[in-house]
MARPA-62496 format. One record per residue: residue in three letters; x negated, y, z negated of N, C-alpha, C, O in turn. Coordinates in steps of 0.1 Angstrom, whole numbers, plus 5000, padded with zeros to 4 digits. Each point is the difference from the previous one (the first is absolute). Layout:
<nodes>
ALAXYZXYZXYZXYZ/...
</nodes>
This chain:
<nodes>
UNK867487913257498850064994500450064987500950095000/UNK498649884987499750064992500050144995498950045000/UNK502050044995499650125000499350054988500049914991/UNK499350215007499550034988500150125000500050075010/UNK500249984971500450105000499450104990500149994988/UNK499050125022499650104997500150114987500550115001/UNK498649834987500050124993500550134998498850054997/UNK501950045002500550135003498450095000499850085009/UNK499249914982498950084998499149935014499450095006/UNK500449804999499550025008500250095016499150065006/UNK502649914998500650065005499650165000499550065010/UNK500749974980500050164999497950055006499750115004/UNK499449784994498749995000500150005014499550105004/UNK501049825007500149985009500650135010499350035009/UNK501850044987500650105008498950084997499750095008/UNK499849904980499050204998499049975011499750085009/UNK499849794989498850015014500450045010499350085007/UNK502449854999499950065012500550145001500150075010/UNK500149974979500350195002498650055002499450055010/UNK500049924978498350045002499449985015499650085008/UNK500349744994499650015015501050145015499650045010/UNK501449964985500650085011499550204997500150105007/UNK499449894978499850144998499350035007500150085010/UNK498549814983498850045003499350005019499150075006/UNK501849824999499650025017500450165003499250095004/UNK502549914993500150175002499450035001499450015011/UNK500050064973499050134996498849965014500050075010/UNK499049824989499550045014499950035013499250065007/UNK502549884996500750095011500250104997499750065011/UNK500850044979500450125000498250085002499650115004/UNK499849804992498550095000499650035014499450115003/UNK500849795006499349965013501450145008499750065010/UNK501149954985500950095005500550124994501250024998/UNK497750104998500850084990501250065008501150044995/UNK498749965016501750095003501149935005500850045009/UNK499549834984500649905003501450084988499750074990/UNK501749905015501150064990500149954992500550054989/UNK499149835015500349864983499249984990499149915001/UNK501150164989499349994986500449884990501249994998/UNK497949934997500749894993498549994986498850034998/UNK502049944997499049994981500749924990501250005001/UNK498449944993500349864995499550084980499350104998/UNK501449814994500250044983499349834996500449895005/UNK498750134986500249824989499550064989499150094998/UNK501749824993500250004984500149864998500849915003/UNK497950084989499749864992500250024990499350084994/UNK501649865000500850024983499749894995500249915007/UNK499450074981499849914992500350014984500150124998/UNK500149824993500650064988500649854992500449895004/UNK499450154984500949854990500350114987499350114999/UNK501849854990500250044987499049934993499349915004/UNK500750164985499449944987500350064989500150125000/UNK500049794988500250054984501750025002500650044990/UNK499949955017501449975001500749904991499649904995/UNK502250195004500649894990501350065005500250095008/UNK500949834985501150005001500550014982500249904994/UNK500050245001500749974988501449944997500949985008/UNK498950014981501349904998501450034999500849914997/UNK499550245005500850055007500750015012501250045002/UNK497949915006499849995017501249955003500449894997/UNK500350255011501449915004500249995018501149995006/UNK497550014999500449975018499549884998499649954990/UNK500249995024499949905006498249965001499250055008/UNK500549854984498549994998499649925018498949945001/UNK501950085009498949955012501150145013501149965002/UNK498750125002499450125010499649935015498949975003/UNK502050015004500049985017498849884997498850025005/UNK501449874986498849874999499150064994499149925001/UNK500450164994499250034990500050004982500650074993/UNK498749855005500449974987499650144992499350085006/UNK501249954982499650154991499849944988500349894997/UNK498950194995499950175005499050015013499149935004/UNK501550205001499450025013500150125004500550074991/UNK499249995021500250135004500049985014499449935008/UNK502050214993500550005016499150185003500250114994/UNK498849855018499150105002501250035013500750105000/UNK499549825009500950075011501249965001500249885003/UNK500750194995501849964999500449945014500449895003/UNK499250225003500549985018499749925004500449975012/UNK498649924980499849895013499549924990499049925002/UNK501750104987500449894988498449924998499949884998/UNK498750235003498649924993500050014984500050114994/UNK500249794999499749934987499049944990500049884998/UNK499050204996499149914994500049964988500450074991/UNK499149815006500449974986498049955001499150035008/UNK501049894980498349954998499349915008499249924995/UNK501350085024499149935003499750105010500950075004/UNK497049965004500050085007500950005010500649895000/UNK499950215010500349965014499850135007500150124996/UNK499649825017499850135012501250005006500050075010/UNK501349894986501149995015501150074993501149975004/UNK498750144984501250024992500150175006501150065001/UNK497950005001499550125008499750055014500550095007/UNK498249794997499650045013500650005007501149945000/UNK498350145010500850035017499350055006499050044995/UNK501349985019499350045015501250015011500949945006/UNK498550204994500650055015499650075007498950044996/UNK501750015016499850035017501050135003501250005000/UNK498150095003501050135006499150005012498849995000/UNK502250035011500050065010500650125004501250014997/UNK498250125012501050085002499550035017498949985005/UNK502250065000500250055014500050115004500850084996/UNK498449945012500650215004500349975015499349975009/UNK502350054991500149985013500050175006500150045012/UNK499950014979499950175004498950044986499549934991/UNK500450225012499150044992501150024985499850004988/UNK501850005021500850084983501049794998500849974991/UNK498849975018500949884994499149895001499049985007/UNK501649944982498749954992501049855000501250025003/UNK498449894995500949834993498749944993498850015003/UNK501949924988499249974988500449894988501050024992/UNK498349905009500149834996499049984991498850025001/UNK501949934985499449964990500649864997501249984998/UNK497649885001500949864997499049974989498850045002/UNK501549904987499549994985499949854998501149955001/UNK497949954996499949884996499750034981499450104995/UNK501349774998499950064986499749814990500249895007/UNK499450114982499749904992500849945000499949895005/UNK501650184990501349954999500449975010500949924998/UNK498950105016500850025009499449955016500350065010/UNK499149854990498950005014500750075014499350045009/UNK502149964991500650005011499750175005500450104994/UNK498849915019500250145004500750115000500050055011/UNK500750024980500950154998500050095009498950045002/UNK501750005003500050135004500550094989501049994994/UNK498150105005500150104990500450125006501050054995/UNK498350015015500650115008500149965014499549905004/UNK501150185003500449995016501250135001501150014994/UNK498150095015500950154999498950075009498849985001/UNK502150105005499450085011500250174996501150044996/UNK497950025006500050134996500450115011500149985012/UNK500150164982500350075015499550144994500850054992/UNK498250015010500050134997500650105009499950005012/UNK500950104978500550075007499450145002500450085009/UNK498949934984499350124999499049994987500349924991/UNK498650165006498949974989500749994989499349964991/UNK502150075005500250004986501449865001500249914991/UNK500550095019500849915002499449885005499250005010/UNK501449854979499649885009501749894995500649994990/UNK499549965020501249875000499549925000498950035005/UNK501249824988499849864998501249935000501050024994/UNK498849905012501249905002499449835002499049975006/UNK501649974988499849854997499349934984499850094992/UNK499949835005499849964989498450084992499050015007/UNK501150024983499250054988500449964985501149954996/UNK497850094995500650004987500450114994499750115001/UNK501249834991501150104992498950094994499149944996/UNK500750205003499250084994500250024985500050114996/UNK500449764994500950064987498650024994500050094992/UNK498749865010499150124987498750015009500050015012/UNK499449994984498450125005499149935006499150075004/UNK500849824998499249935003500949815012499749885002/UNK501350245002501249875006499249945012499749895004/UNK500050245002499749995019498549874998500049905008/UNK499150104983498549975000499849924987498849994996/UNK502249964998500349944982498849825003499249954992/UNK501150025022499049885004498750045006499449925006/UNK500150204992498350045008499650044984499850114994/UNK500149735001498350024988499050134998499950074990/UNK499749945019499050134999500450134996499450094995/UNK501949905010500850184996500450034988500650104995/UNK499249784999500450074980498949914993499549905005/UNK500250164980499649984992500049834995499149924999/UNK502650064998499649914994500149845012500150015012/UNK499849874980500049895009501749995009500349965011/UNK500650114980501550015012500750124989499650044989/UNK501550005018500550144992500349884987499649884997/UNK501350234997500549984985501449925003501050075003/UNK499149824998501349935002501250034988501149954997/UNK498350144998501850064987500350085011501250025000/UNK498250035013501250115010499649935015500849985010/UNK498249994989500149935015500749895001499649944990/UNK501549965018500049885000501850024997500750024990/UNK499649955021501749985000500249875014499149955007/UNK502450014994500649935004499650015017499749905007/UNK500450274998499949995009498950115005500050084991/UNK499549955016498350085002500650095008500450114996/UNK499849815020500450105011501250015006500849924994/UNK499750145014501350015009499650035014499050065005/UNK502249895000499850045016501250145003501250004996/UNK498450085008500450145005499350115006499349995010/UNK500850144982499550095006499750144989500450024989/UNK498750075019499550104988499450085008499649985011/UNK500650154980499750135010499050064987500350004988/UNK498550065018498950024990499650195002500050055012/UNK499950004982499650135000498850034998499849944989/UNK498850125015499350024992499350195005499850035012/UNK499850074974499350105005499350054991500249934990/UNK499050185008499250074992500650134999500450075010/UNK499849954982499950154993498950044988499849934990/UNK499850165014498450094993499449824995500149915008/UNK499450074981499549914996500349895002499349915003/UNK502150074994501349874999499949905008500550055010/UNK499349864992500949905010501149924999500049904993/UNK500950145015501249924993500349905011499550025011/UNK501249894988501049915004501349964995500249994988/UNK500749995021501749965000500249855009499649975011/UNK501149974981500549855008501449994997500449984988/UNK500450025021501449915000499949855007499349975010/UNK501549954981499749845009501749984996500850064993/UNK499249825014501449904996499649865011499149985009/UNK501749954987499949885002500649874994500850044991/UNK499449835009499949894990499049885006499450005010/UNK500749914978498849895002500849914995501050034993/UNK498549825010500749864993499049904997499549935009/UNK500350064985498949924992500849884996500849984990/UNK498649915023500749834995499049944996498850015003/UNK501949914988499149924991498850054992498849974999/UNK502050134995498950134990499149954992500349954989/UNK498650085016499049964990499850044988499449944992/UNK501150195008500350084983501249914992500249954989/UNK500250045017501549934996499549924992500050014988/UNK499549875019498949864998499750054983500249924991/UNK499450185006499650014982501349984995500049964989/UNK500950065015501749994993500449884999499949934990/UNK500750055025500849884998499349915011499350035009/UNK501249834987499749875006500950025014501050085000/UNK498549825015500649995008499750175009499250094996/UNK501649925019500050075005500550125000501149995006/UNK498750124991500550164999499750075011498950025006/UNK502850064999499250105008500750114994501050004993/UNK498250155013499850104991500550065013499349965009/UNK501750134995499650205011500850064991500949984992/UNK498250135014499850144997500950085010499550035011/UNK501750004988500550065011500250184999499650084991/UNK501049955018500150184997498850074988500150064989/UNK498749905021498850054996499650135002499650005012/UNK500350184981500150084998499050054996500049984988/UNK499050095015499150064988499450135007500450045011/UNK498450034980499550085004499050014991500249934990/UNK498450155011498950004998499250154999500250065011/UNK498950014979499750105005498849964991500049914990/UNK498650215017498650004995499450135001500050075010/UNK499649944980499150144997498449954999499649914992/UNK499550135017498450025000499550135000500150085009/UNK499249964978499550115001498650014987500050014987/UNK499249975022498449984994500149844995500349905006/UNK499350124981500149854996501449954990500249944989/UNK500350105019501549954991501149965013500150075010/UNK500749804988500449955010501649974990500149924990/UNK500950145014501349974996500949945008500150025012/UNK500649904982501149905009501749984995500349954990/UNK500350095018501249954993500749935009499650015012/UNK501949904983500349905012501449954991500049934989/UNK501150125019501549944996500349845014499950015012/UNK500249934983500649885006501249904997499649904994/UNK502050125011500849934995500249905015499650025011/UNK501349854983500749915011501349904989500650004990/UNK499249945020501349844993499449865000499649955010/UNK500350024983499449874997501249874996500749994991/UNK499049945020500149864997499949925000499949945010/UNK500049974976499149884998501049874999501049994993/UNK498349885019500949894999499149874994499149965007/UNK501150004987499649844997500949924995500550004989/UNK499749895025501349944999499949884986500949984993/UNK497549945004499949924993500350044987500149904993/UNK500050225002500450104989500950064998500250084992/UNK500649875019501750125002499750134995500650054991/UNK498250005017499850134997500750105015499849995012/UNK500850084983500550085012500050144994501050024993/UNK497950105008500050154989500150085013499549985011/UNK501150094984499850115008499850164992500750024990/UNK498550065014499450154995499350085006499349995010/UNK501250144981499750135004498650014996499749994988/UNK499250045023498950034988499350175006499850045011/UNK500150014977499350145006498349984992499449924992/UNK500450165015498049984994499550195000500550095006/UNK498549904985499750175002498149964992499749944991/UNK499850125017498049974998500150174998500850095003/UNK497849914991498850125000499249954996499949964989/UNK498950045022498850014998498950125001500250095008/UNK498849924983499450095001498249964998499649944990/UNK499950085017498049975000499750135003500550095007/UNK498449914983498850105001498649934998499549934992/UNK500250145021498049935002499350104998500250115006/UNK498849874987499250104999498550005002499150054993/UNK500749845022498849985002499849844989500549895001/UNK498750144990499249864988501549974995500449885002/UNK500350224992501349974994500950015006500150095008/UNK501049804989501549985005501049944994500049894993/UNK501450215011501049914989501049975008500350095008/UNK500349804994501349965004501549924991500249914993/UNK500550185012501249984994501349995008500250075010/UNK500649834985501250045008501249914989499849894993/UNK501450205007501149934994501249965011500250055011/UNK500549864981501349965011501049984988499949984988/UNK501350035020501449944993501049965014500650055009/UNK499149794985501549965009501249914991500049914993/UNK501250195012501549944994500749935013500150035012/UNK500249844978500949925007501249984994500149974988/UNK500950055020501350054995500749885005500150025012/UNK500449864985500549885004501650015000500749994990/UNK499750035024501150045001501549894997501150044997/UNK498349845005501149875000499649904990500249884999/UNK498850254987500249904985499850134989499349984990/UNK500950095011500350164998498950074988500250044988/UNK498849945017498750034989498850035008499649955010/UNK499850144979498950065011498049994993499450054991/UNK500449915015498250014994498750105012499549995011/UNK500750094975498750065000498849955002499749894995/UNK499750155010498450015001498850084997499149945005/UNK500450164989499350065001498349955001499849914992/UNK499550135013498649975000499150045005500350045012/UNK498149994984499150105001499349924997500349894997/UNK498050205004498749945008499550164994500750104999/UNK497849884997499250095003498449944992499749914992/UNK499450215016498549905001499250115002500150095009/UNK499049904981498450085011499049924999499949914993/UNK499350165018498949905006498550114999500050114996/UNK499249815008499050105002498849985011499449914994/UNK500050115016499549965011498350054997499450115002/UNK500149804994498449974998499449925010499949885000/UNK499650215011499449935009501349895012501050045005/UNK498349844995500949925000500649934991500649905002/UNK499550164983500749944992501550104996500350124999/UNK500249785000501750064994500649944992500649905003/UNK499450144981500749934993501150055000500150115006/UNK501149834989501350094998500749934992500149885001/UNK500650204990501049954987501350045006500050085009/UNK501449874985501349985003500649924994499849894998/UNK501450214999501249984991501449985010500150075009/UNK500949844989500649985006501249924993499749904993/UNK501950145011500850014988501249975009500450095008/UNK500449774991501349995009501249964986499749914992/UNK501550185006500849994989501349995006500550115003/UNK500249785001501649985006501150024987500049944990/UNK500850135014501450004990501050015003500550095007/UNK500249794989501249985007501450034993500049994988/UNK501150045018501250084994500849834995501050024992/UNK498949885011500649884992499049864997499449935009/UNK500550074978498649934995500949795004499649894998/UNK501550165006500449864997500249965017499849885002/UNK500450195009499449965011498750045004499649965011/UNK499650114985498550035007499250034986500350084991/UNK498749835009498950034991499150095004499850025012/UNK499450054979499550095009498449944997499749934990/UNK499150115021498949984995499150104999500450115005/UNK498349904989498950124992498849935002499849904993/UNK499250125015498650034997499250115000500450115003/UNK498649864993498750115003499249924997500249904994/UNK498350175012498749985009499150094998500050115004/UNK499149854990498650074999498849965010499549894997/UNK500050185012498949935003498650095005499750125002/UNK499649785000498650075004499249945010499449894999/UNK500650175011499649955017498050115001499650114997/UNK499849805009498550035005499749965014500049885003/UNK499850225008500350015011498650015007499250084996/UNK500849875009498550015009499950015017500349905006/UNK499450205000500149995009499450015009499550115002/UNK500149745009499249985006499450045010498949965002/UNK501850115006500250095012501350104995500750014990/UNK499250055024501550085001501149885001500949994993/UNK498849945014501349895003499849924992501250004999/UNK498249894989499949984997500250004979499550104994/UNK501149834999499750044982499949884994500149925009/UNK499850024980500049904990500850074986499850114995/UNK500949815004500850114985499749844994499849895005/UNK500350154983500349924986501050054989499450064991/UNK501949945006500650034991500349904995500049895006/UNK500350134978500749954986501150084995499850124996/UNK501549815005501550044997500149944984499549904995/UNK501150185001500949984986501450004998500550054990/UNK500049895018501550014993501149924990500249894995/UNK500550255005500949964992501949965002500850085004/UNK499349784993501849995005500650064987500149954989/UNK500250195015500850044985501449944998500449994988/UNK500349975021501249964997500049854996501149964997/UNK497449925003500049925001500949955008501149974994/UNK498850025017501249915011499449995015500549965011/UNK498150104985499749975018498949944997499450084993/UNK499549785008499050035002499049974985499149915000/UNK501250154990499550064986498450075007499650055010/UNK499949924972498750125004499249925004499749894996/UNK499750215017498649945000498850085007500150105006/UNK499149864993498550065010499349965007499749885000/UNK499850205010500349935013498250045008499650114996/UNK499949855009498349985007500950035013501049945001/UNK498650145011499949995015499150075005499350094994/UNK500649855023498850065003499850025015500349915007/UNK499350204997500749975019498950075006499250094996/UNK500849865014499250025014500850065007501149945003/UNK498650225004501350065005498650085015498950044999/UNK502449935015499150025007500550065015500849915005/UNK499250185002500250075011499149975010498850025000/UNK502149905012499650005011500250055013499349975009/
</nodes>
């Protein structure tokens, strides 16, 4: 027999139905049963998007084709290596997924998140971790989650919970998302305040990295080992603060490249939003150093985001600036790269679960070596089930 072989975009078309078909039966079981323990709710994001007015000046010193993508182009998601250059596509963004959670008690909880993606048809497990409260301000988690490195880590794939069509990829978007371990969470009020505390640790191993896939040719795997961090948040009226240290050890292999790296990397965020009802601002900066222990040079990172929006009805426009600048301590093994990003997103929202966004990106490859400049049309259908 003949075999035939399956488009990757169809594929990914195929798994979202059956997440959707598995959501949506739920949700009418969970209706026919409200005091049933098992809560389940389903995410889809239809991404669609192409460059235009793009070029490559004649400076341009990277690689004019990006994981098969010819450039100039633009990398909207690192982590899972979506690429657009000037032809439309839906499969460089979208995704759908399925959380379930369990109360096998009122204080212990298990809880499953599996992710189908454009890039990626194959079902993910994104979370799997069981909770334990120990009391109203004490809670334990143990098993897989994502790394909390900025503001929007836990919910960065539910469309509907931010402004624009996906965060700002100068801070979201690394090698590896989650780890498997454990974390002890604090949370209480004093007079106005609300605060929260998180300690986590863990590592993760990311084979056949799809971030990677923008670098080099052939197979890469990436862990994260002696994963460390911690997290703290201030709420009080309409101002929401975040801060968040996270260090580990990274090792990257790709044998077809006799790449064998190993490094120190530490990371340090603050984010800060204020809503003020019609008006809202969001901001957050990051810096991650990588200290490359076995070729003795280190690259910086710094990079930030910030935006206001304004909420008219169901309309929401919102503007954002966004700035990723790497600098490296030896120009003759690590080049370093620079963009920024201007853009302007119009949000519509069709229900509570439901939005339509439309943004237009401007960016810029300052270092000319990723990509060059270009501008960018996307458009998404973002939806809670």
């Amino acid at each position: 027999m003949t075999s035939v072989k399956i488009p990757l975009r169809y594929k990914f078309f195929a798994s979202l139905l059956g997440v959707l078909s598995f959501s949506v039966s739920n949700a009418y079981a969970d209706d026919a049963d409200k005091t049933s323990n098992l809560k389940v709710s389903g995410f889809l994001s239809i991404v669609g998007g192409r460059t235009f007015s793009g070029e490559l000046p004649a400076n341009y010193a990277g690689s004019p084709v990006i994981n098969g993508t010819s450039c100039p182009c633009y990398t909207a998601d690192w982590s899972n290596a979506g690429v657009y250059n000037n032809s439309f596509s839906l499969q460089q963004e979208s995704r759908a997924g399925i959380q379930a959670s369990y109360a096998l008690t009122k204080d212990f909880i298990v809880t499953g998140q599996v992710v189908v993606r454009g890039t990626d048809s194959t079902p993910n497990v994104q979370w799997a971790y069981a909770s334990y409260k120990l009391n109203n301000e004490w809670e334990i988690q143990v098993g897989r989650k994502r790394i909390p490195l900025y503001f929007y880590s836990d919910f960065q794939d539910i469309g509907v919970s931010y402004p624009w069509v996906s965060p700002p990829p100068e801070l979201y978007g690394w090698e590896v998302t989650n780890y498997n371990g454990a974390s002890i969470r604090y949370r209480t009020s004093v007079g106005d305040n609300n605060l929260a505390f998180t300690a986590f640790g863990g590592r993760e191993k990311a084979n056949d990295s799809l971030y990677e896939k923008l670098n080099y040719t052939g197979r890469t795997d990436v862990t994260w080992s002696n994963i460390l961090g911690a997290d703290a948040q201030l709420e009080r009226g309409p101002l929401t603060v975040r801060g968040v240290y996270v260090q580990a050890d990274v090792h990257v292999v790709n044998a077809l490249n006799a790449l064998d790296s190993s490094a120190k990397l530490e990371a340090y965020g603050v984010a800060a939003n204020l809503d003020l009802d019609d008006w809202f601002i969001l901001s957050e900066l990051t810096q991650l150093k990588r200290t490359f222990t076995n070729a003795g040079y280190t690259v910086t990172a710094p990079a930030y985001t910030i935006g206001v929006g304004y909420r008219y009805g169901s309309w929401t426009p919102f503007i954002n600036y966004a700035s990723y600048k790497e600098k490296s301590s030896d120009l003759t093994q690590y080049q370093p790269q620079s963009y920024k990003r201007t853009s302007a997103t119009l949000r519509y929202d069709i229900d509570a679960k439901s939005a339509v966004k439309v943004q237009l990106d401007k960016n810029q490859d300052v270092t000319n070596n990723y990509g060059g400049n270009v501008n960018v049309f996307r458009i998404s259908y973002d939806r809670l089930f």
